[in-house]
C-alpha positions as CSV (number, residue, x, y, z in Angstrom):
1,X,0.0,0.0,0.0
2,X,1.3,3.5,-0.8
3,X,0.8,6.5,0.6
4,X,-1.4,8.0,-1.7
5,X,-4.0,4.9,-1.3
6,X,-6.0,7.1,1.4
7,X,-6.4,10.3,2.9
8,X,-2.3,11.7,3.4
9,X,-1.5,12.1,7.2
10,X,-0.1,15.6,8.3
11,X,3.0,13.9,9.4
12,X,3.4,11.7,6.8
13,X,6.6,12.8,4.9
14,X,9.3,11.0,7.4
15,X,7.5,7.5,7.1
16,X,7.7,4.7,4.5
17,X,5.5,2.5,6.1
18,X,1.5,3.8,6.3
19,X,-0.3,3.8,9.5
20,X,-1.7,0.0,10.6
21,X,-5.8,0.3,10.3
22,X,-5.9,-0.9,13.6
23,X,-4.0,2.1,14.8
24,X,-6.1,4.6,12.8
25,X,-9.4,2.8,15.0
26,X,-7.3,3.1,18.2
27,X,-6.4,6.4,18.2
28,X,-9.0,8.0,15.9
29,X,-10.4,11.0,18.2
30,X,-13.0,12.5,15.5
31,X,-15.6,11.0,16.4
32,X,-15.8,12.9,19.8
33,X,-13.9,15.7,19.0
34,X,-15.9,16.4,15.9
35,X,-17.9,18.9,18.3
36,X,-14.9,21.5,18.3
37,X,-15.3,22.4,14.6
38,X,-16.8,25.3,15.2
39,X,-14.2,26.7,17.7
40,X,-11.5,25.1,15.2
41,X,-13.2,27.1,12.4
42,X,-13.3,30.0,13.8
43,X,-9.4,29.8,15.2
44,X,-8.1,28.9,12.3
45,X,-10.1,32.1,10.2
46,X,-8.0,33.8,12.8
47,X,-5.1,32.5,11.8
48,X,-5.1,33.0,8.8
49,X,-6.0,36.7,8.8
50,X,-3.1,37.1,11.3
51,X,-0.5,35.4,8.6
52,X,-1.6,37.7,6.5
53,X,-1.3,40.8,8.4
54,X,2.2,39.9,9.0
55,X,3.2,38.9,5.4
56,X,2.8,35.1,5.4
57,X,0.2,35.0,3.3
58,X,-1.8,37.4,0.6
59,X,-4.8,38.9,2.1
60,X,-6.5,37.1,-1.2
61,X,-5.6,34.0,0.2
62,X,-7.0,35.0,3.6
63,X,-9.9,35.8,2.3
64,X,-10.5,32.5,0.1
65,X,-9.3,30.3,3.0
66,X,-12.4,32.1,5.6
67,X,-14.6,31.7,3.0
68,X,-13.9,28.2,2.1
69,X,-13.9,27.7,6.2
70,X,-17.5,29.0,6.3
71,X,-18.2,26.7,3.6
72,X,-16.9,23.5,5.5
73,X,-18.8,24.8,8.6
74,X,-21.9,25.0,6.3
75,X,-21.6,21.2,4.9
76,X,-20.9,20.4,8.7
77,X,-23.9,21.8,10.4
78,X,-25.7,20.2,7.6
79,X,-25.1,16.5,7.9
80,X,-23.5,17.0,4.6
81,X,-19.7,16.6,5.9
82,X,-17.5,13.1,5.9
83,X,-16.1,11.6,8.8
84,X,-13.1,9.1,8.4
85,X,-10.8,7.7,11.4
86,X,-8.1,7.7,8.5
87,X,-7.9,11.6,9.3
88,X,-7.8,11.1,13.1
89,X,-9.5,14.1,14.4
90,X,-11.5,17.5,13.2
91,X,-8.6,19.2,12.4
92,X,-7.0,17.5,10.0
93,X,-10.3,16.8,8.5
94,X,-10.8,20.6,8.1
95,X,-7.2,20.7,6.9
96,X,-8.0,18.5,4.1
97,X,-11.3,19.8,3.0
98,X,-9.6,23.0,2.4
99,X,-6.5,21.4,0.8
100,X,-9.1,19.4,-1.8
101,X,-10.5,23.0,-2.0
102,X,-7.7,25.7,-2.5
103,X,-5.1,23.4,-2.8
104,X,-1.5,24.9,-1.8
105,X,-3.8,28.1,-0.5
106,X,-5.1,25.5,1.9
107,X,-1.6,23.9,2.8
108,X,-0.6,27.4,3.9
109,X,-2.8,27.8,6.9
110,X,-0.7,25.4,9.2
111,X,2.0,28.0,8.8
112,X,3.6,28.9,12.4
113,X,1.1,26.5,13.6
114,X,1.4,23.5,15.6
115,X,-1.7,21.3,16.2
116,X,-0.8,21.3,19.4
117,X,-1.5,24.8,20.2
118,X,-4.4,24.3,17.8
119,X,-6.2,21.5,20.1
120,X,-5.3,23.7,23.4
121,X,-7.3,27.3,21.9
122,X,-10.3,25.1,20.3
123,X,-10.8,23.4,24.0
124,X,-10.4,26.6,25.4
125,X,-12.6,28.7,22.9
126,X,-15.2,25.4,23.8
127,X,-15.2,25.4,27.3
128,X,-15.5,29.8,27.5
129,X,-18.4,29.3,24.9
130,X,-19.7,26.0,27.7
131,X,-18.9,28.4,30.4
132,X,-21.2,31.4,29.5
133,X,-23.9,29.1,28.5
134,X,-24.0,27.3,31.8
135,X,-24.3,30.5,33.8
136,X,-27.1,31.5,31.7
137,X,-29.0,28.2,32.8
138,X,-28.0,28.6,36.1
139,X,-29.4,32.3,36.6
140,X,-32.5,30.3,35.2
141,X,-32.7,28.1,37.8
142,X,-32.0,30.7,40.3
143,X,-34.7,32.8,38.6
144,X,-36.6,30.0,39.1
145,X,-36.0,29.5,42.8
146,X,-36.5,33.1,43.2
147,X,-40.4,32.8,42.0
148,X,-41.3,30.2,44.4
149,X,-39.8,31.8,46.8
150,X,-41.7,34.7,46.4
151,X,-45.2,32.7,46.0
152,X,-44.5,31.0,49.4
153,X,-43.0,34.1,51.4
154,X,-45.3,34.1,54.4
155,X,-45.3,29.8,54.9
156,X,-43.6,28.6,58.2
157,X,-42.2,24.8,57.1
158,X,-40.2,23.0,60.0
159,X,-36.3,23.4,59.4
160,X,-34.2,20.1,59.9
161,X,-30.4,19.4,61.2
162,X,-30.1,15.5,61.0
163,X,-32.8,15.4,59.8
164,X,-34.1,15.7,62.9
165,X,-37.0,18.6,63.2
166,X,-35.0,22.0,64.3
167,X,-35.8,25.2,64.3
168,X,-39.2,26.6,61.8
169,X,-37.9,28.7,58.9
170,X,-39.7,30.7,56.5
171,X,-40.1,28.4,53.1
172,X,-39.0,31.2,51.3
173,X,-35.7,31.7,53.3
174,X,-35.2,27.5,53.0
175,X,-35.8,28.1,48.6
176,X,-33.7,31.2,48.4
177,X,-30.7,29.0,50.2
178,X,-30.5,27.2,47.0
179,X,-30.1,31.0,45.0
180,X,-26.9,31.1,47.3
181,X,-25.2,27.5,46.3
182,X,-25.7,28.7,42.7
183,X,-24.8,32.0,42.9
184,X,-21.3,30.4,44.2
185,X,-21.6,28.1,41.3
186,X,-22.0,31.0,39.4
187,X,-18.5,32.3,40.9
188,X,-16.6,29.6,40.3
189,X,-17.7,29.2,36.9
190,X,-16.4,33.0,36.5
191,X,-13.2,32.4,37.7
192,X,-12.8,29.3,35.8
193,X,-13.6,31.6,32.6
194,X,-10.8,34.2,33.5
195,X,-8.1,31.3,33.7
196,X,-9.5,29.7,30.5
197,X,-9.6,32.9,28.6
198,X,-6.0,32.5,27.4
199,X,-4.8,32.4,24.3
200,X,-2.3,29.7,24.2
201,X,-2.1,29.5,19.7
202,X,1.2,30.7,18.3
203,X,3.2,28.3,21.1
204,X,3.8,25.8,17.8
205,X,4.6,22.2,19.4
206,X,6.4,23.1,22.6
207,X,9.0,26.0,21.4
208,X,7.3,28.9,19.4
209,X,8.1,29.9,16.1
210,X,11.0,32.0,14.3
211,X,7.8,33.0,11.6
212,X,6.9,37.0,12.3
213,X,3.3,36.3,13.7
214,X,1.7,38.4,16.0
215,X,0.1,36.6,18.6
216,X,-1.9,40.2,20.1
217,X,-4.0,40.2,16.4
218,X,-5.2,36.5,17.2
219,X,-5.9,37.3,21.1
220,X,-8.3,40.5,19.6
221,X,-9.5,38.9,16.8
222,X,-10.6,35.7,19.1
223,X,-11.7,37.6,22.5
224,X,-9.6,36.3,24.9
225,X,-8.2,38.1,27.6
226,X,-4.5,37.1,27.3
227,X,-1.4,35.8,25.7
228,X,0.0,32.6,27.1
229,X,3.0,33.4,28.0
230,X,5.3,30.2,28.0
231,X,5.0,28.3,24.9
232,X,6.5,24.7,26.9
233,X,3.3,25.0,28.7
234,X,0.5,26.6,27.0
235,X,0.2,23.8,24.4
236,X,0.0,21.2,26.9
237,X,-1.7,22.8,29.9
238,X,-5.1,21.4,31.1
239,X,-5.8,23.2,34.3
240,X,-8.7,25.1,32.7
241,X,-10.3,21.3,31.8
242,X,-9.9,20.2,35.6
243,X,-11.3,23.2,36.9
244,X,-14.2,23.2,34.6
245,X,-14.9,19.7,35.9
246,X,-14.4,20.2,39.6
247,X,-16.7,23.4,39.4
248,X,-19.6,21.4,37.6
249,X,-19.0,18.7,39.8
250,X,-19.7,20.6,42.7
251,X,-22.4,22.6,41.1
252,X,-23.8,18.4,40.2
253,X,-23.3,18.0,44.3
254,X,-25.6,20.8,45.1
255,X,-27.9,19.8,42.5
256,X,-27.9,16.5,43.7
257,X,-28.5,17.7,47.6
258,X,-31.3,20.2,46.1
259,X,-33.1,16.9,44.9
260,X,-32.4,14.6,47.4
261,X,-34.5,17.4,49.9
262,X,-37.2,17.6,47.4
263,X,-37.8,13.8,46.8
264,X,-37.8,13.8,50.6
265,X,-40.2,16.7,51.1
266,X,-42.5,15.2,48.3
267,X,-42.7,11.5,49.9
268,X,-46.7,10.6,51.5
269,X,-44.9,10.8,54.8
270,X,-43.9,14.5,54.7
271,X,-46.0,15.9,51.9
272,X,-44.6,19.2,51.9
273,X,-44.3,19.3,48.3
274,X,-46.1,18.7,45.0
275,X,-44.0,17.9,42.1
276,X,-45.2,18.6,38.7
277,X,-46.8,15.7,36.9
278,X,-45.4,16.5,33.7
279,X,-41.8,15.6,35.6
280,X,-43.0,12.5,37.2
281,X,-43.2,8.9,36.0
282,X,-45.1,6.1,36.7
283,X,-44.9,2.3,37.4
284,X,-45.2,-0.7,34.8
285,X,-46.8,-2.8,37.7
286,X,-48.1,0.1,40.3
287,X,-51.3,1.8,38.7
288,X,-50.8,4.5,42.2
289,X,-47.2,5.4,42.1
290,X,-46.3,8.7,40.7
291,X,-42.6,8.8,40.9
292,X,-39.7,11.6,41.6
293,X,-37.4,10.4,38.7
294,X,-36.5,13.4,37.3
295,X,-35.0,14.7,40.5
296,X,-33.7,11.2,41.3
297,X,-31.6,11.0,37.7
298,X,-30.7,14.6,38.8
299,X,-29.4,13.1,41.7
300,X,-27.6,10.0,39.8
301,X,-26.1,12.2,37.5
302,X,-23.6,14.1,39.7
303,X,-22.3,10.4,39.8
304,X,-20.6,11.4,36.1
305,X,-19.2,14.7,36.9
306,X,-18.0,13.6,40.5
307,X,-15.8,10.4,38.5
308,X,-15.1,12.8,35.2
309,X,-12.8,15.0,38.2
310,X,-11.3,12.2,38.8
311,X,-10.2,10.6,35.4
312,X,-8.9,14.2,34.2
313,X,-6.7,14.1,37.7
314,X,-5.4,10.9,36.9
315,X,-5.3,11.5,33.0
316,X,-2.6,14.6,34.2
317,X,-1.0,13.2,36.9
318,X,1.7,11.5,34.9
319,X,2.6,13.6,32.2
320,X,5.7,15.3,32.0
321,X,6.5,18.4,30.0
322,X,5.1,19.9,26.9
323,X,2.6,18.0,24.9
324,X,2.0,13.8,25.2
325,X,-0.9,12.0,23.3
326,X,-2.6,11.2,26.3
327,X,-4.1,14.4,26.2
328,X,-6.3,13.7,23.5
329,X,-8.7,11.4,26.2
330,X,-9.5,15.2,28.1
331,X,-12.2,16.1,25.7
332,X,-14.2,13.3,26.4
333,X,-14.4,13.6,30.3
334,X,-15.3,17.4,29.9
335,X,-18.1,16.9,27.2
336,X,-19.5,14.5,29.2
337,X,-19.7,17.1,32.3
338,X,-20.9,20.1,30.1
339,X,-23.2,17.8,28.6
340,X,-24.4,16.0,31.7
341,X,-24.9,19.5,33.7
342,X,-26.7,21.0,30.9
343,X,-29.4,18.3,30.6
344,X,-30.2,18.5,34.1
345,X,-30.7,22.4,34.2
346,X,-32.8,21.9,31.3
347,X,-35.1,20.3,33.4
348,X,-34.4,21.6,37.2
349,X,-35.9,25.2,36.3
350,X,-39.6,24.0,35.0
351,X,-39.5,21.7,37.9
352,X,-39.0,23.7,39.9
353,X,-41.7,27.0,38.6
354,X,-44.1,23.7,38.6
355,X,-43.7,23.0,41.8
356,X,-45.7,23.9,44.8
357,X,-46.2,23.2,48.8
358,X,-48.9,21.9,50.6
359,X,-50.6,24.7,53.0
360,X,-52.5,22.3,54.8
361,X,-49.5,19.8,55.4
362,X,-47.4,22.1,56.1
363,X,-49.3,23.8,58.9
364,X,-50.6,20.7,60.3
365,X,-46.5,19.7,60.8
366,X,-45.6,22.8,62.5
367,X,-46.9,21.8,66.2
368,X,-44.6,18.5,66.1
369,X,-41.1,18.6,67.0
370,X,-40.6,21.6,69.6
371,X,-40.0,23.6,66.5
372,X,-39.7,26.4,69.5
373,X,-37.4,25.4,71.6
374,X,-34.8,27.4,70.7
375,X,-37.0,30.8,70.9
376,X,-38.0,30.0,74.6
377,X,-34.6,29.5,75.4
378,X,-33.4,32.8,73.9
379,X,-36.4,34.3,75.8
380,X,-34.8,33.0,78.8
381,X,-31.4,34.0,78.1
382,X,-32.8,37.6,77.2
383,X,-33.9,37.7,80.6
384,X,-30.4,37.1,82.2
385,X,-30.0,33.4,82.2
386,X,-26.8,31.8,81.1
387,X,-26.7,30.4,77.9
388,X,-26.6,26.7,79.3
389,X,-28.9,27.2,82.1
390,X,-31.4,27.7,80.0
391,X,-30.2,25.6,77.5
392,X,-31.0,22.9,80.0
393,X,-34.1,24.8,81.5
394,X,-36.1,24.4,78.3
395,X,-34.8,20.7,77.6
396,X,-36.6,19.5,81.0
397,X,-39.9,21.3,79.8
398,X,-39.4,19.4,76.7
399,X,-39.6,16.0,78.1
400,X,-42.2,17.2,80.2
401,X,-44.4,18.2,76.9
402,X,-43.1,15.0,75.8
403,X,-44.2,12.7,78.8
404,X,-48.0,15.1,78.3
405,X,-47.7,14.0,74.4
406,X,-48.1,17.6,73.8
407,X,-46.4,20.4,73.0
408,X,-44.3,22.7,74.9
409,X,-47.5,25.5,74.6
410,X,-50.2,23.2,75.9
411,X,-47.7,23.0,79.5
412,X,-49.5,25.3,82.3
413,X,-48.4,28.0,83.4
414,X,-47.4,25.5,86.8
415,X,-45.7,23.7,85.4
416,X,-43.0,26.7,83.5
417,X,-42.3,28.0,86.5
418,X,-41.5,25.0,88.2
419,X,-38.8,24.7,86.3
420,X,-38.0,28.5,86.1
421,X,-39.0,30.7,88.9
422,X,-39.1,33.6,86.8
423,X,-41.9,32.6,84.8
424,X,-44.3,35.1,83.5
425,X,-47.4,35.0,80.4
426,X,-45.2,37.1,78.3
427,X,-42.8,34.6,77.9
428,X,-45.7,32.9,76.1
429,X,-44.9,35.2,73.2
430,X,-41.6,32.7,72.1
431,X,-43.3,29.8,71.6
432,X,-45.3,28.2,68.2
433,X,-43.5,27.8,65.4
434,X,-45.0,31.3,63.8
435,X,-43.7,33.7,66.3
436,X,-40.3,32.0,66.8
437,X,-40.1,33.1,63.3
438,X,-41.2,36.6,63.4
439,X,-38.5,36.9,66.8
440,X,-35.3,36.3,64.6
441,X,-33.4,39.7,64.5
442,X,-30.2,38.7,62.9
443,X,-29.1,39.7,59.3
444,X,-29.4,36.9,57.2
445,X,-32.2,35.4,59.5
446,X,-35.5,33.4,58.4
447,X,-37.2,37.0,59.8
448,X,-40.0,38.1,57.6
449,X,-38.9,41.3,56.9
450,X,-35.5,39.8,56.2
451,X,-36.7,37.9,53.9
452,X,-38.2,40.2,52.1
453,X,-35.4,42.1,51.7
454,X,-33.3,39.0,50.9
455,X,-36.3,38.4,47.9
456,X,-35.7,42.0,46.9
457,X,-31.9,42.1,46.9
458,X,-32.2,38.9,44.7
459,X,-34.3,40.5,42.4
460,X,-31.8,43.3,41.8
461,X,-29.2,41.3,41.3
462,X,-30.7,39.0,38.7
463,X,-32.5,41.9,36.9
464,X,-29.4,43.7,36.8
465,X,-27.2,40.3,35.8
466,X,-29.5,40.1,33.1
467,X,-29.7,43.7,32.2
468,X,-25.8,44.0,31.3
């Protein structure tokens, strides 16, 4: 077999013997990477327009090699491109569609070009694009969050530690606690962006180039922030890839903890919440059940991200300077987390706006549980007991309530004061679930009014996210 039998590798000039088929199946990365063409496409235009500015091309041939780049992107987004594992991965097949094209024109745009610099701006052009798109979603969700939130501001639900009743929290304050794990998300996924927005193309293989390029046209013409600025490790480095990953999986961990509570809270024995039907199933063999499972594959899913962190970590951990092959098996791990944490935003924000709580549940839980123990303690401390005195005042009149099979209201008057002498009927005022509520006073409390002000404040800052 010759060389000219099939498609021409990029390497292929030092070689008399052509690549084993086997190999080609083995190593093949196209048909995963085959997502970057755009990002490929729109470096390499780039490119070109920079070797021009600088004298390595004609601006003629600049111009036929963008548009002959828009026309491959055209045929691609069409269906109408072909994929072969002969040609290894999307850029060589983009290579070669413009070579059949423009011929030497098309052999020119590898100039000063190495496709390992190549691979390291696509990724990073693909995960600022995966990036901005994910925050969108997640202001969504929070958006989301933020409407039921402000539906349910005046319910009183029992809070749990343990999951063990606690102390009773507004609903609203409990719904907006979710605004804050994504708005951290949110963060994160920022800073990951700032790190990832540089430019690591004109590095070449590991060394640079002695071509006159100028790397500042590309870093404009593409919208990144900055230049790489050693060339040994911009074509290799992957931080921005484990980053990505950690962030989502984290952002999959509180997505995960967000359903677990709701699948809880939506179970006969609390009945707190009503899920949408249109995001339930049912059973094959159960006519009754209406099933959770888009909050439990919600949950399941973070299993992905969690393990992609942990492939990329050990895909790196190895590797010693400059470019190795075993970078090519990154992509596949971060698709898989962009992929897997957009799917489930897709579907956490409807839930969620179709979502609602049951009144009458709720309510009817409130007087189980001591729900205000805490606020008679606080009473007590307010009038000059010690922290831990009354901290063990108010646990002997909960097992009294508890040897009644009441609650610690439905106690006389007797029986307060014979465990504090100080007793009066306006310590009555701290207990039921209500007015322990309506006693918080601290910022960033389950207070009504601080509520309110926390519903407001998240307004503004969505609004005004969404404004700029």
């Amino acid at each position: 077999m010759s060389h000219t039998d099939g498609p021409q590798k990029a390497w292929a000039g030092v070689f008399r013997v052509p690549t084993d088929k086997r190999v080609e199946a083995f190593s093949e990365s196209v048909s995963f990477d085959r997502r970057l063409a755009d990002d490929d496409i729109d470096g390499s235009i780039a490119h070109a327009r920079m070797l021009a500015a600088c004298g390595l091309m004609t601006v003629q041939e600049a111009d036929a090699l963008a548009q002959a780049l828009e026309e491959i992107r055209g045929a691609i987004h069409a269906g109408r491109f072909e994929f072969t594992a002969a040609r290894e991965d999307i850029h060589l097949h983009i290579e070669a569609a413009l070579t059949e094209r423009l011929g030497d024109t098309g052999r020119k745009l590898h100039t000063a070009r190495s496709r390992n610099d190549q691979v390291a701006t696509d990724l990073r052009l693909h995960c600022r694009r995966a990036i901005d798109r994910l925050d969108t979603a997640f202001a969504g969700l929070q958006r989301a969050f933020l409407e039921l939130a402000d539906r349910e501001q005046g319910l009183v639900i029992p809070g749990y530690t343990h999951m063990r009743r606690a102390q009773p929290v507004l609903a609203a304050h409990q719904l907006l606690g979710w605004c804050e794990k994504f708005a951290r998300d949110r963060d994160r996924l920022a800073d990951c962006r700032r790190r990832t927005n540089v430019l690591p193309l004109g590095s070449g293989a590991m060394a640079g180039t002695s071509l006159p390029i100028d790397r500042e046209h590309v870093r404009e013409a593409l919208g990144f922030a900055a230049v790489a600025t050693n060339s040994v490790d911009a074509a290799s480095d992957r931080d921005f890839v484990c980053e990505l990953a950690f962030v989502l999986a984290l952002a999959a961990v509180h997505l995960s903890q967000w359903a677990e509570e709701w699948i809880i809270y939506s179970t006969e024995e609390f009945g707190f919440l009503v899920l949408p039907e249109g995001f339930c199933t049912g059973s094959s063999i159960m006519p009754q059940k209406i099933n959770p499972d888009v909050l439990e594959l919600v949950r399941g899913k973070s299993a992905r991200a969690i393990g992609n962190v942990q492939a990329l970590l050990v895909l790196l951990k190895g590797l010693p300077t400059a470019y190795n092959r075993d970078l090519q098996e990154d992509k596949e791990s971060v698709f898989d987390s962009i992929d897997t944490l957009e799917a489930v935003l897709g579907v956490a924000a409807p839930l969620v706006a179709g979502t609602a709580f049951d009144r009458a549940r709720v309510t009817a839980a409130l007087d189980r549980g001591h729900l205000d123990a805490t606020s008679l303690m606080e009473a007590l401390i307010a009038r000059g007991l010690p922290q831990r005195t009354a901290h063990e005042t108010v646990g002997r009149l909960v097992r009294l309530a508890l040897t009644r099979g009441g609650s610690l209201a439905d106690l006389s008057d007797q029986e307060f004061s014979g465990e504090y002498a100080g007793w009066d009927g306006g310590l009555r005022g701290a207990l039921g679930a209500s007015r322990a509520v309506e006693r918080m006073k601290s910022f960033g409390s389950t207070a009504p009014a601080a509520v309110a002000e926390q519903i407001a404040g998240w307004r503004r800052r969505l609004d005004g996210a969404a404004a700029t």
